[in-house]
MARFIKOL-197391 format. One record per residue: x, y, z of N, C-alpha, C in turn; residue number from 1. Coordinates in Angstrom, 1 decimal, padded with zeros to 4 digits. Example, Ala and Ser with C-alpha at 12.3 -4.5 7.8 and 13.67 -1.06 7.14 Angstrom:
2
(r (013.2,-005.7,007.8),(012.3,-004.5,007.8),(013.2,-003.3,007.8),1)
(r (012.8,-002.2,007.1),(013.7,-001.1,007.1),(012.9,000.0,007.9),2)
This chain:
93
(r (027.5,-006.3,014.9),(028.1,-005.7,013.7),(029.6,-005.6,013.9),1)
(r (030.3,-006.1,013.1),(031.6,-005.5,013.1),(032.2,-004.2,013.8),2)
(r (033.2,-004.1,014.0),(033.7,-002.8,014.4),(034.0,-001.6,013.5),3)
(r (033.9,-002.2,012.1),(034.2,-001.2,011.2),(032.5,-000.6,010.3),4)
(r (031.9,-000.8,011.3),(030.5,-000.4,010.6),(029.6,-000.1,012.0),5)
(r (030.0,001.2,012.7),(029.1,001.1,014.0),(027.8,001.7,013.6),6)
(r (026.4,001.6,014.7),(025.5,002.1,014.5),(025.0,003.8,013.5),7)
(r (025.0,004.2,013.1),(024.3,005.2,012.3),(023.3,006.5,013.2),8)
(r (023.5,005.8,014.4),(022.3,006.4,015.4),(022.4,008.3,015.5),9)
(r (023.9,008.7,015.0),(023.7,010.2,015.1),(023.9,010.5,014.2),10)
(r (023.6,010.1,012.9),(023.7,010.4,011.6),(023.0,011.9,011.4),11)
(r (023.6,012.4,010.4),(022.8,013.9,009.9),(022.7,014.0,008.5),12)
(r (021.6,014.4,008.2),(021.1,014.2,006.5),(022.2,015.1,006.1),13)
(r (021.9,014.4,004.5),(023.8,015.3,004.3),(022.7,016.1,003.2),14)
(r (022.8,017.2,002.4),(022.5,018.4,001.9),(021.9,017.6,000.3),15)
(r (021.5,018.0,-000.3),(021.2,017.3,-001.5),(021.1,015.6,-001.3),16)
(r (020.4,014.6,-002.0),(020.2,013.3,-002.3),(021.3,012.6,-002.6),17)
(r (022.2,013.3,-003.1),(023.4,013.0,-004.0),(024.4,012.2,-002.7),18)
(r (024.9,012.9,-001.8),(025.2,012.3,-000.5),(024.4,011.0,-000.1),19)
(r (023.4,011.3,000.2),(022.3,009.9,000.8),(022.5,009.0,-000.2),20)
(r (022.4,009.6,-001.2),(022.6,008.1,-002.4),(024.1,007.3,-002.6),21)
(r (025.1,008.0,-002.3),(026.2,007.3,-001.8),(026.4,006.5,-000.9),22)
(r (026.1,007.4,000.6),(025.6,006.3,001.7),(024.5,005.0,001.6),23)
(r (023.5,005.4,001.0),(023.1,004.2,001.1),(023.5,003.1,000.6),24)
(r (023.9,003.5,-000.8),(024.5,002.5,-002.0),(025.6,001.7,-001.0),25)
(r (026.5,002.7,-000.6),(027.3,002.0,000.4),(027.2,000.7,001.4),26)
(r (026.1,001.3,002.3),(025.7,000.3,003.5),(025.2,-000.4,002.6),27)
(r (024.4,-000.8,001.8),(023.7,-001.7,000.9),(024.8,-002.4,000.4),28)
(r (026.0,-002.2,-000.3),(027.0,-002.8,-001.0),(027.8,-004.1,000.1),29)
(r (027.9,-002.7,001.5),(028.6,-003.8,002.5),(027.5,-004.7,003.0),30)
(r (026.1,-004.7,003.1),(025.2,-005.6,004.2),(025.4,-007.2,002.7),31)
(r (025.2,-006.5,001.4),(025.6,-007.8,000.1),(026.6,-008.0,000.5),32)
(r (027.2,-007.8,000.8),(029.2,-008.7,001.1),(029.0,-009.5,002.2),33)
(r (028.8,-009.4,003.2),(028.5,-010.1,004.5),(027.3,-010.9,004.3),34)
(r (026.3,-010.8,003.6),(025.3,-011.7,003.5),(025.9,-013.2,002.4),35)
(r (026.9,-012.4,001.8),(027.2,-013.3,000.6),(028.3,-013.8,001.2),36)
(r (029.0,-013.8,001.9),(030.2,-014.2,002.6),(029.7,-015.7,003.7),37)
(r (028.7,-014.8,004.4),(028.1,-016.0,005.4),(026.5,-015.7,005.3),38)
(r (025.8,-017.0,004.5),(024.3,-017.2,004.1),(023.9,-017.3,005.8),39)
(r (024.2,-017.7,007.0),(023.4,-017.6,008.0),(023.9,-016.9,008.8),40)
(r (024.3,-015.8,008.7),(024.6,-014.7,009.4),(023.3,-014.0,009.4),41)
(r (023.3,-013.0,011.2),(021.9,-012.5,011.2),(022.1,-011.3,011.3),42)
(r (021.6,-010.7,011.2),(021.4,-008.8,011.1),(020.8,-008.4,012.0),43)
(r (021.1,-008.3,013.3),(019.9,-007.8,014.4),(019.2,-006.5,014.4),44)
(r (020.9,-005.9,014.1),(020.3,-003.7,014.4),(020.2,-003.7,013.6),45)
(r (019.3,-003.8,012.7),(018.7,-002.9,011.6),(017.9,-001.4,011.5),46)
(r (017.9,-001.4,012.6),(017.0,-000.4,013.1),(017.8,000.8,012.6),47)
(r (018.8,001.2,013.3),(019.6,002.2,012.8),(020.1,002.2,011.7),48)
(r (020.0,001.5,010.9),(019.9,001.7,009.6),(019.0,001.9,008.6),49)
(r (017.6,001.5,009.4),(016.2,002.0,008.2),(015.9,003.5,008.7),50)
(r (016.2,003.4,010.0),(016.0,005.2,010.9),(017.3,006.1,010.7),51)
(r (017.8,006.0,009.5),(019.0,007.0,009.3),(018.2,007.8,008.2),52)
(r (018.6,008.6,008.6),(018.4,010.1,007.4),(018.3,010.1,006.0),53)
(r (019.7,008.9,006.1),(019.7,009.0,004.2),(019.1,008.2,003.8),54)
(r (018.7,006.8,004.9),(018.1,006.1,004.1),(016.6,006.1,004.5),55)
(r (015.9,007.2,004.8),(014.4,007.6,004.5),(014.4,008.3,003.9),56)
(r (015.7,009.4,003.4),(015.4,010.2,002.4),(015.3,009.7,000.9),57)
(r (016.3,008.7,000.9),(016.5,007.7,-000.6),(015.0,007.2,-000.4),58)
(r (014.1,006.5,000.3),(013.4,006.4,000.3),(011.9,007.3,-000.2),59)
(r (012.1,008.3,000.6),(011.3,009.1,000.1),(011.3,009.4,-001.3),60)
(r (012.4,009.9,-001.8),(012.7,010.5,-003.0),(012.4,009.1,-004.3),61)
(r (012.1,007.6,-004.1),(012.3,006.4,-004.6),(010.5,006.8,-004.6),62)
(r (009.9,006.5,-003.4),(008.4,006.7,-004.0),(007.8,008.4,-004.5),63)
(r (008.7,009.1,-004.1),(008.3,010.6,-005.0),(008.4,010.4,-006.3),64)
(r (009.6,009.7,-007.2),(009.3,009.4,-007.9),(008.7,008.3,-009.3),65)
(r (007.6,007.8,-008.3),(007.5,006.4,-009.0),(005.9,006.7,-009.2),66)
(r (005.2,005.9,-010.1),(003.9,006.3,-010.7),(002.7,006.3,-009.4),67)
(r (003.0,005.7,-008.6),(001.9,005.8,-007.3),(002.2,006.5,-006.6),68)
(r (003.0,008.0,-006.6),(003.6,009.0,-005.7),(002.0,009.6,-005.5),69)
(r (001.1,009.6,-006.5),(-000.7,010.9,-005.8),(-001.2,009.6,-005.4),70)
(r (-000.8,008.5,-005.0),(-001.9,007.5,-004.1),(-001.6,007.9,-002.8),71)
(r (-002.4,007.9,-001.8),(-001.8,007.7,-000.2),(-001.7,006.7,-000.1),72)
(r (-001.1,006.8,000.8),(-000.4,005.1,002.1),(-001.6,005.2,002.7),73)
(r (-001.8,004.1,003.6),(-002.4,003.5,004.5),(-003.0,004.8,005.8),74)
(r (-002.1,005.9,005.8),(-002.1,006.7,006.8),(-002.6,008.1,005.8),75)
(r (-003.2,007.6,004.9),(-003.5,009.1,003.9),(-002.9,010.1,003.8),76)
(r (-001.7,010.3,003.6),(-000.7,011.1,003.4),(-000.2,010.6,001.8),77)
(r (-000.1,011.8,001.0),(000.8,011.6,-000.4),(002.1,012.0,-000.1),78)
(r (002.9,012.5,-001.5),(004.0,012.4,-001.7),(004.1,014.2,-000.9),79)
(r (003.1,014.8,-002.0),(002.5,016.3,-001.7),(002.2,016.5,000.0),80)
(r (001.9,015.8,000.4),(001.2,015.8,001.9),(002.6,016.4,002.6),81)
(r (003.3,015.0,002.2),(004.8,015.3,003.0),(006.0,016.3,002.4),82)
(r (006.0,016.3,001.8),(006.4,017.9,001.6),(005.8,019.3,001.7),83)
(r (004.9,018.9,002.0),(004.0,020.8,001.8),(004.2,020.4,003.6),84)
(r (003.3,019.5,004.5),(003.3,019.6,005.7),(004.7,019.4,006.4),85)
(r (005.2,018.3,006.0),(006.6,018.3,006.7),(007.8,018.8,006.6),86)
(r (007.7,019.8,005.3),(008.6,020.5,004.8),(010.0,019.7,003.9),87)
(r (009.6,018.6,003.7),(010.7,017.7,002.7),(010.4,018.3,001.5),88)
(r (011.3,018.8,000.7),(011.9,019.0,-000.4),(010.9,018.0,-001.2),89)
(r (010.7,018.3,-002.3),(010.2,017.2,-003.5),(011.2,017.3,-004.5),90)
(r (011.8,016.5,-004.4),(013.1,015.9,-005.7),(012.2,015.6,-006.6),91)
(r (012.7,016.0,-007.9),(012.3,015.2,-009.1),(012.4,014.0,-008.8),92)
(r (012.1,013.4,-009.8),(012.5,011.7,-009.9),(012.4,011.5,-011.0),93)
């Protein structure tokens, strides 16, 4: 990765969605520029970027609010599951 985009690895959820949804929009805006800049450029560490805070919270809050939020996943956990047990917040959506 560039030097002006280091790993994410000690990231801290920022307080409300409103933050996470900046960041993410962000990294997402720059991984479009570099992809569109050079079509065979590779992305190795992605890791620290799907395991950052904001962007499982954007996540979360994307299937909390979408019409299959009362289906479970594969691991039978709902939207409810994970907030009542893991203590995440349930955003509107």
């Amino acid at each position: 990765m560039p030097k002006d985009a280091p790993p994410n690895g000690g990231a801290t959820l920022e307080r409300g969605p409103s933050g996470s949804v900046h960041r993410v929009s962000g990294m997402q805006t720059k991984l479009h520029c570099w992809a569109a800049a050079d079509p065979d450029r590779r992305f190795d560490d992605l890791f620290n970027l799907v395991c950052d805070p904001a962007t499982l919270l954007m996540a979360f809050v994307r299937v909390a609010g979408n019409r299959g939020a009362m289906t479970a996943g594969v691991d039978g956990w709902t939207v409810a599951t994970v907030a009542g047990d893991l203590g995440v917040p349930r955003v509107p959506g």
